[in-house]
N, CA, C and O of each residue as an XYZ file, in Angstrom:
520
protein
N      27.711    -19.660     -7.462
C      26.610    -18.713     -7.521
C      25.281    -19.460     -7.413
O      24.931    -20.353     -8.184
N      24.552    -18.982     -6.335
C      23.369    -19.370     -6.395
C      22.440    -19.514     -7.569
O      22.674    -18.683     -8.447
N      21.439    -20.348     -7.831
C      20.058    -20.379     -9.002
C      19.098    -20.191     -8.964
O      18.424    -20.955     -8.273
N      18.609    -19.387     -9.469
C      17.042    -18.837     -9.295
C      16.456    -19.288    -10.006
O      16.345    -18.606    -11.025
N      15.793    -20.484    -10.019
C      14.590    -21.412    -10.812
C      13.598    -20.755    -11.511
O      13.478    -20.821    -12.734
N      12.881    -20.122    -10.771
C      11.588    -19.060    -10.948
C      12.002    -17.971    -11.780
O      12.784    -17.096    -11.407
N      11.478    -18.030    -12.889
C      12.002    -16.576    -13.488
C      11.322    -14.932    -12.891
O      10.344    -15.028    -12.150
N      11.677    -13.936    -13.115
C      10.866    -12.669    -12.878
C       9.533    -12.722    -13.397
O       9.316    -13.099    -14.549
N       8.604    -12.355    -12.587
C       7.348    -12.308    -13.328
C       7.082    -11.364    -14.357
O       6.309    -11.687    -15.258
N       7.748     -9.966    -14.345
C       7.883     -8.747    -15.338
C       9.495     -8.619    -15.832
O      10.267     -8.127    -15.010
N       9.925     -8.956    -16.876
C      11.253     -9.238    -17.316
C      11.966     -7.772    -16.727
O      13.075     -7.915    -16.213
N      11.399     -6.388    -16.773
C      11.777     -4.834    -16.461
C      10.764     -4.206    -15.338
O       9.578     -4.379    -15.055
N      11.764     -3.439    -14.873
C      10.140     -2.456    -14.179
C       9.378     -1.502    -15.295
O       8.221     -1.237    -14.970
N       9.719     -1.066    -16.268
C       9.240     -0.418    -17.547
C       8.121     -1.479    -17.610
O       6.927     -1.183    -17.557
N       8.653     -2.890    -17.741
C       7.167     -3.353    -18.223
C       6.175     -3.981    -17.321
O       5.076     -4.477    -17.572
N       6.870     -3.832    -16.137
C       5.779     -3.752    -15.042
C       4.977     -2.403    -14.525
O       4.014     -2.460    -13.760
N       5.541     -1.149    -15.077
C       4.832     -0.240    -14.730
C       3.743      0.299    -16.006
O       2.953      1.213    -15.769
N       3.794     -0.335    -17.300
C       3.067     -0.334    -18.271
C       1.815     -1.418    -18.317
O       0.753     -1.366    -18.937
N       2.315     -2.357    -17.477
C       1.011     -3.056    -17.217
C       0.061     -2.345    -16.335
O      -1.155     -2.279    -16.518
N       0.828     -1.742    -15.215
C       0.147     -1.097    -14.061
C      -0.679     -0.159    -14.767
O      -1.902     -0.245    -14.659
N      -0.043      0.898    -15.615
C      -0.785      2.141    -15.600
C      -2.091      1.669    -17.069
O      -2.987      2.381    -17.523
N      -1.684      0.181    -17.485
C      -3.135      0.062    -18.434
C      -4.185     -0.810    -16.953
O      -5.156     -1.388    -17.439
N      -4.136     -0.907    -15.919
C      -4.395     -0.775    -14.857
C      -5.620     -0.344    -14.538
O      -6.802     -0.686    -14.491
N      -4.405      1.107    -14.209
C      -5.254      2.307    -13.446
C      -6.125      3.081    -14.717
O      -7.017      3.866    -14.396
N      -5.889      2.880    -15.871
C      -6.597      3.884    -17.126
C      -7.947      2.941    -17.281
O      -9.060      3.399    -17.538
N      -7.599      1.301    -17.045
C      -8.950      0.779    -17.141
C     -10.006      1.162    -15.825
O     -11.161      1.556    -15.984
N      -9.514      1.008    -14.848
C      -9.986      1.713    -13.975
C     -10.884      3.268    -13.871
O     -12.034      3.601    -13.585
N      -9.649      3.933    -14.271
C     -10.155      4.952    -14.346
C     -11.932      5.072    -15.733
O     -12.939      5.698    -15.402
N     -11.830      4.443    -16.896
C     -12.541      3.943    -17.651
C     -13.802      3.744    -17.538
O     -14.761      4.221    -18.145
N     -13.679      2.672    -16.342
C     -15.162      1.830    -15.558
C     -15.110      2.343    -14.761
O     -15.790      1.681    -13.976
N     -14.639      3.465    -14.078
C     -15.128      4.139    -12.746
C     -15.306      3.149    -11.520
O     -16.032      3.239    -10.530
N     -14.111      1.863    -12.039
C     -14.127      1.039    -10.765
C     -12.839      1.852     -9.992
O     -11.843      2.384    -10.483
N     -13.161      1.756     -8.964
C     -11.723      2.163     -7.707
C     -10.532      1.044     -7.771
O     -10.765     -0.159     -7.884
N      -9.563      1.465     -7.706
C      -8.262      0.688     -8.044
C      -7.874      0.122     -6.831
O      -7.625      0.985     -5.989
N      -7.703     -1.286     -6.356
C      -6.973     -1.872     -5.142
C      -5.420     -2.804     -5.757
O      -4.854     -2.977     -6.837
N      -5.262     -3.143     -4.571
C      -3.880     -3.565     -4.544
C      -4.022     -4.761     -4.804
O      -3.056     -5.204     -5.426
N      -4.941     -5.609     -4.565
C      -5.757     -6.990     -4.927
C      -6.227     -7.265     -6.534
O      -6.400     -8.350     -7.088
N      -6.369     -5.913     -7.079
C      -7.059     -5.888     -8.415
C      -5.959     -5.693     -9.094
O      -5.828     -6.304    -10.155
N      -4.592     -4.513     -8.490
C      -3.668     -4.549     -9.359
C      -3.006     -6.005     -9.584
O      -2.687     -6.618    -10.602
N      -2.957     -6.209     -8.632
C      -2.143     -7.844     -8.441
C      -2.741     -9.075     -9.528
O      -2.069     -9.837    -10.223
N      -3.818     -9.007     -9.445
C      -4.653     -9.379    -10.735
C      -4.937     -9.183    -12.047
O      -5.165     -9.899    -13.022
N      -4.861     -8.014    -11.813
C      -4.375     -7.589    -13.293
C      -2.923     -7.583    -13.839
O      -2.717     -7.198    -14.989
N      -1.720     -8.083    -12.885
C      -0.394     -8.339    -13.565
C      -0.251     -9.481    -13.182
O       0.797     -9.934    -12.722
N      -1.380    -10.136    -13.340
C      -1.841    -11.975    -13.510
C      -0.818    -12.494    -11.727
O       0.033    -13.341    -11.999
N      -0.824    -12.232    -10.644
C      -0.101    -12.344     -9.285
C      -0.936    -12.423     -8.660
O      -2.098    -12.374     -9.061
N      -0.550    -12.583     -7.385
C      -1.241    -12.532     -6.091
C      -0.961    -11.114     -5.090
O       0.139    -10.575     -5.216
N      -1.497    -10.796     -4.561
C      -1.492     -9.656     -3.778
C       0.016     -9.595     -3.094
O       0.928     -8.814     -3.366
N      -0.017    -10.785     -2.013
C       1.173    -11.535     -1.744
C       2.466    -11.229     -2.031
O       3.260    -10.591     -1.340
N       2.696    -11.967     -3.613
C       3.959    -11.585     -4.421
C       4.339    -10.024     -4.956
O       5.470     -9.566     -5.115
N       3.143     -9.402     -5.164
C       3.479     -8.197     -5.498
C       4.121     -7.577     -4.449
O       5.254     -7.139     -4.646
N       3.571     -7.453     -3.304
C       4.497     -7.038     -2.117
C       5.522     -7.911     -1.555
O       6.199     -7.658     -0.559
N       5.570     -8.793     -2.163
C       6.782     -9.112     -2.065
C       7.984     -8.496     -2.667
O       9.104     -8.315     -2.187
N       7.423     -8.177     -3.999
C       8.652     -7.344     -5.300
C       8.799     -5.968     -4.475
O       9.914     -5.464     -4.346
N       7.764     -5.431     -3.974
C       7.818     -4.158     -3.330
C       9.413     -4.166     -2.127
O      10.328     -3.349     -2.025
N       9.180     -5.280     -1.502
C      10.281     -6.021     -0.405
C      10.784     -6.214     -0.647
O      11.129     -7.161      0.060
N      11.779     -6.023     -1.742
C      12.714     -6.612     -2.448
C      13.988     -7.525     -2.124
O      14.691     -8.348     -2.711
N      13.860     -6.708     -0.410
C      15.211     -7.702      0.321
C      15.139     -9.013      0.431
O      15.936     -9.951      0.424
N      13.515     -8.802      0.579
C      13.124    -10.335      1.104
C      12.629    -10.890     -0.146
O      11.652    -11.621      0.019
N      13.017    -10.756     -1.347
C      12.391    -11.580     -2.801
C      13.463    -12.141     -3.626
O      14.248    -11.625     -4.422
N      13.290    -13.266     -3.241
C      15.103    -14.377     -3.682
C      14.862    -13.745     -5.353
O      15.856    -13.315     -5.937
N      13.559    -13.726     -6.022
C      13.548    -13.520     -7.287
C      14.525    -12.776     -7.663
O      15.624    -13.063     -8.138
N      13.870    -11.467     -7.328
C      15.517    -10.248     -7.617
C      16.918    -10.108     -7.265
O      17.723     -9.248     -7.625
N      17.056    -11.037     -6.551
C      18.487    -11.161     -6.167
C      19.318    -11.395     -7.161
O      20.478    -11.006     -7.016
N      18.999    -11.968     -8.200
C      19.781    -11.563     -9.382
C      19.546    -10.154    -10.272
O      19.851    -10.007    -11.455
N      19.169     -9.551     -9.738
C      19.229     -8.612    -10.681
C      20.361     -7.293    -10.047
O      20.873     -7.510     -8.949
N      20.669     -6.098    -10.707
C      21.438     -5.312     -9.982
C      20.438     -4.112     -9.147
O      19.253     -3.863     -9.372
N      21.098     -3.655     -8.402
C      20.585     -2.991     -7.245
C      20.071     -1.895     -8.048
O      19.450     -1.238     -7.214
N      19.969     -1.371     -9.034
C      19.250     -0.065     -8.884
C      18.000     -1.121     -9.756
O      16.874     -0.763     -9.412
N      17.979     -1.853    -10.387
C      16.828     -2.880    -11.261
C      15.850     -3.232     -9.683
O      14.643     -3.009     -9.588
N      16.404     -3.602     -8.972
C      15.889     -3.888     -7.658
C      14.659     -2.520     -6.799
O      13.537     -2.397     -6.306
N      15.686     -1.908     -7.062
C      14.839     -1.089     -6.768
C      13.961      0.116     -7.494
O      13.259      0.930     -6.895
N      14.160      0.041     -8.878
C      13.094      0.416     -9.777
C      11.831     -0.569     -9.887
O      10.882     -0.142    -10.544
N      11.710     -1.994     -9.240
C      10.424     -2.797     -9.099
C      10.298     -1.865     -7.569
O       9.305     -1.212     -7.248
N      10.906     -1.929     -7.179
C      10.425     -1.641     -5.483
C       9.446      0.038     -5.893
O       8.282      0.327     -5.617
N      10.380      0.750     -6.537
C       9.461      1.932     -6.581
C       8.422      2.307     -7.562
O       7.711      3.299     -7.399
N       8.350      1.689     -8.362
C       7.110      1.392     -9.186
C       6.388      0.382     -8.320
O       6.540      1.203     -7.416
N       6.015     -0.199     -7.978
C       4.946     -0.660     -6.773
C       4.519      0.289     -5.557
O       3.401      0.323     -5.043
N       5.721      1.111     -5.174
C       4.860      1.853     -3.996
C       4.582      3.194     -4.803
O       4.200      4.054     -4.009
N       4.646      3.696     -6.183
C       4.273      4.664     -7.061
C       2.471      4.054     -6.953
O       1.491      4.601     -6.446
N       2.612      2.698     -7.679
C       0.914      2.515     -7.585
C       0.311      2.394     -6.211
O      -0.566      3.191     -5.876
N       0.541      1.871     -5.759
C       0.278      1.783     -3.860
C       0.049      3.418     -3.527
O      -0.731      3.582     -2.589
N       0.489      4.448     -4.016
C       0.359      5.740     -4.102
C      -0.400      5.759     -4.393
O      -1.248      5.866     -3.507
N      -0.845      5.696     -5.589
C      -1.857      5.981     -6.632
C      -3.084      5.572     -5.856
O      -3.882      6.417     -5.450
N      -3.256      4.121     -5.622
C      -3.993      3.899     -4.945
C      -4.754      4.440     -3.828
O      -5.977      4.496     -3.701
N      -3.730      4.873     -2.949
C      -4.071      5.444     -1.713
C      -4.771      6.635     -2.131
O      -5.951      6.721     -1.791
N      -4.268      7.553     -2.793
C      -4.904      8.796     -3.178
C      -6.480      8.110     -3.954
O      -7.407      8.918     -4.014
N      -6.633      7.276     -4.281
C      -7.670      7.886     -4.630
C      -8.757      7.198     -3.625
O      -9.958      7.373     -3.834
N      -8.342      6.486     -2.635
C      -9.412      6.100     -1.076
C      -9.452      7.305     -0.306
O     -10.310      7.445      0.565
N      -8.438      8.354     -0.598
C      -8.128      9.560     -0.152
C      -9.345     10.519     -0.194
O      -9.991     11.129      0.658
N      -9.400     10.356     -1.997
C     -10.498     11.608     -2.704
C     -11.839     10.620     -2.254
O     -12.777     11.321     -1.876
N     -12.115      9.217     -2.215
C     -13.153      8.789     -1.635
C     -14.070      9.208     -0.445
O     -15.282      9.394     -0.336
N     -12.636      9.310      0.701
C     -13.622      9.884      1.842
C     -14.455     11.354      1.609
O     -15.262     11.693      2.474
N     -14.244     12.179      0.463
C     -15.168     13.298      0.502
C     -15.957     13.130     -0.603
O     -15.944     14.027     -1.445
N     -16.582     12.250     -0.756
C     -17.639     11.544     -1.417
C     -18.565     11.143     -0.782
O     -18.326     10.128     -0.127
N     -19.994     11.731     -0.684
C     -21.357     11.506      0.298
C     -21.454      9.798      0.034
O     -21.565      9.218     -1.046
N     -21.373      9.226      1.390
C     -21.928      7.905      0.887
C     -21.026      7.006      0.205
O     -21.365      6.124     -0.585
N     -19.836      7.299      0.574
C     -18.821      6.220     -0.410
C     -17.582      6.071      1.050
O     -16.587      5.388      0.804
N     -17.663      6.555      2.148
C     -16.444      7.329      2.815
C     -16.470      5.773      3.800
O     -15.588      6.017      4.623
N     -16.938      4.522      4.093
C     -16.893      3.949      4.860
C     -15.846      2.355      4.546
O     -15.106      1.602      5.178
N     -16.342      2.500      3.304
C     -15.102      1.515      2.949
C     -13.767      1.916      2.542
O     -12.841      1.112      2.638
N     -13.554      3.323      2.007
C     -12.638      4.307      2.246
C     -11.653      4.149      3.359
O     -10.493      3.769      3.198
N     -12.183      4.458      4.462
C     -11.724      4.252      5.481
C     -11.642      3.168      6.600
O     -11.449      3.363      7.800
N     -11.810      2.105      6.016
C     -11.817      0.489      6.356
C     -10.381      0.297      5.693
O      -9.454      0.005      6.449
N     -10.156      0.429      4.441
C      -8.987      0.230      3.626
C      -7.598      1.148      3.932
O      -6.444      0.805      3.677
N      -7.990      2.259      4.476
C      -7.033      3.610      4.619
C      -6.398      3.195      5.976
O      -5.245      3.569      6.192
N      -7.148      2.344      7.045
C      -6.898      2.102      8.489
C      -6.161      0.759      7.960
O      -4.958      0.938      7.768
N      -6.574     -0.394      7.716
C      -5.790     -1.380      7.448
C      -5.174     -1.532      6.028
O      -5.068     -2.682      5.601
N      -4.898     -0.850      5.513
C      -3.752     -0.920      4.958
C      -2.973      0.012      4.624
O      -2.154     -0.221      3.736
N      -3.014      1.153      5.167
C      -2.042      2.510      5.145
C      -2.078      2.874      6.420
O      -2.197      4.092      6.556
N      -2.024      2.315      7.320
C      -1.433      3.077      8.454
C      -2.312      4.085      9.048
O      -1.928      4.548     10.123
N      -3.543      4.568      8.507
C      -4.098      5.414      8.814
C      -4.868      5.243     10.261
O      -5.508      4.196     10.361
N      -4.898      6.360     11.686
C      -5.955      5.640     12.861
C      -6.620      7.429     12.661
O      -6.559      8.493     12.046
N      -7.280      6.590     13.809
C      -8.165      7.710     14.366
C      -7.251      8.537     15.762
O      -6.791      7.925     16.726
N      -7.152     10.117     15.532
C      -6.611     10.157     16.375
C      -7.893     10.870     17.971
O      -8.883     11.602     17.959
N      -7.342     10.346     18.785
C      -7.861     10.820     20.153
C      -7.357     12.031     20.817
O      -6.126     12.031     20.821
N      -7.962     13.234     21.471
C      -6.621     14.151     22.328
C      -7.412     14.087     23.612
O      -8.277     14.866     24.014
N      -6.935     13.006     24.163
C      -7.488     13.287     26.010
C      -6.651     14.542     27.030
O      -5.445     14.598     27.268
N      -7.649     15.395     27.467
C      -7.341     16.316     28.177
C      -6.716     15.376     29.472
O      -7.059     14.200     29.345
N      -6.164     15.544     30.270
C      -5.942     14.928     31.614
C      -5.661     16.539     32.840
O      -5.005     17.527     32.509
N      -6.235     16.390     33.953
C      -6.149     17.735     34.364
C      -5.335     16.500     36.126
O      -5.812     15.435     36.517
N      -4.197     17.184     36.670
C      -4.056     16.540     37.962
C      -4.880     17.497     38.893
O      -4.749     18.701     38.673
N      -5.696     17.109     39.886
C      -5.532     18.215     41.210
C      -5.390     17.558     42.261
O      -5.784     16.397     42.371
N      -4.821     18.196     43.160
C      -4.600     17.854     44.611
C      -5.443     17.514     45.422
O      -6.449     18.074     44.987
N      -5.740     16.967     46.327
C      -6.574     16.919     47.329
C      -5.870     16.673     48.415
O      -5.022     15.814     48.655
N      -6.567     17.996     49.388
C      -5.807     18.259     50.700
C      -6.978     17.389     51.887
O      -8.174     17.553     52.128
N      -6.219     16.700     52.276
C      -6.968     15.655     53.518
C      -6.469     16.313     54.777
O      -5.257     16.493     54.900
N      -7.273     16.670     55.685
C      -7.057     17.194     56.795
C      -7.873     15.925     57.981
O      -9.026     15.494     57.983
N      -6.829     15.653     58.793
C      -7.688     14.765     60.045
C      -7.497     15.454     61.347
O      -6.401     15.927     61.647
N      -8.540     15.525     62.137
C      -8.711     16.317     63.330
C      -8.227     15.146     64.078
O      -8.517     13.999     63.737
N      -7.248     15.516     65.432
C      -6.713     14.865     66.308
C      -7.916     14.913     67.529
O      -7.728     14.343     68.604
């Protein structure tokens, strides 16, 4: 059996999602906006590793653990990654707040701008006199 040197950074997802949500309540608190950079910081990590736990396939860490433990870190990370998003969400209808909103919503949720180009074909009849 393989050895995993590195221990888990949160022994449970219980107590990784109790760090999270004293988090988002401090947040919510200071009326600072919650990122994925700040959560990561605040459960003493790097942005990096946290999505890494999110990835779980790809995180030798959890490989010892059992598959539904695996994926109770995986879904408590994209629960806050939720959280998150919603509230860059409620940002854009905020006068004057909507530009970094949507700097963050485009690169890092997937979000674009969408385009609808009309396209019309017509014919053109060429006639040459002999």
């Amino acid at each position: 059996m393989k050895k995993y040197n590195k221990p888990l950074k949160w022994e449970t997802p219980e107590e990784l999602e109790s760090v999270i949500e004293k988090y988002f309540n401090n947040c919510i608190k200071s009326g600072e906006v919650p990122t994925v950079t700040g959560l990561a910081f605040a459960l003493g990590t790097t942005r990096d590793t946290l999505l890494r736990y999110e990835k779980n396939d790809e995180c030798n860490w959890l490989k010892r653990c059992d598959e539904s433990v695996r994926h109770a870190y995986r879904d408590t990370i994209k629960r806050a990654k939720s959280f998150i998003e919603s509230r860059y969400e409620q940002a854009l209808f905020q006068q004057g707040k909507t530009v970094g909103a949507i700097f963050t919503l485009k690169n890092n949720y997937g979000y674009v701008d969408k385009q609808e180009i009309e396209q019309t074909n017509k014919s053109i009849e060429v006639k040459l006199e002999d």
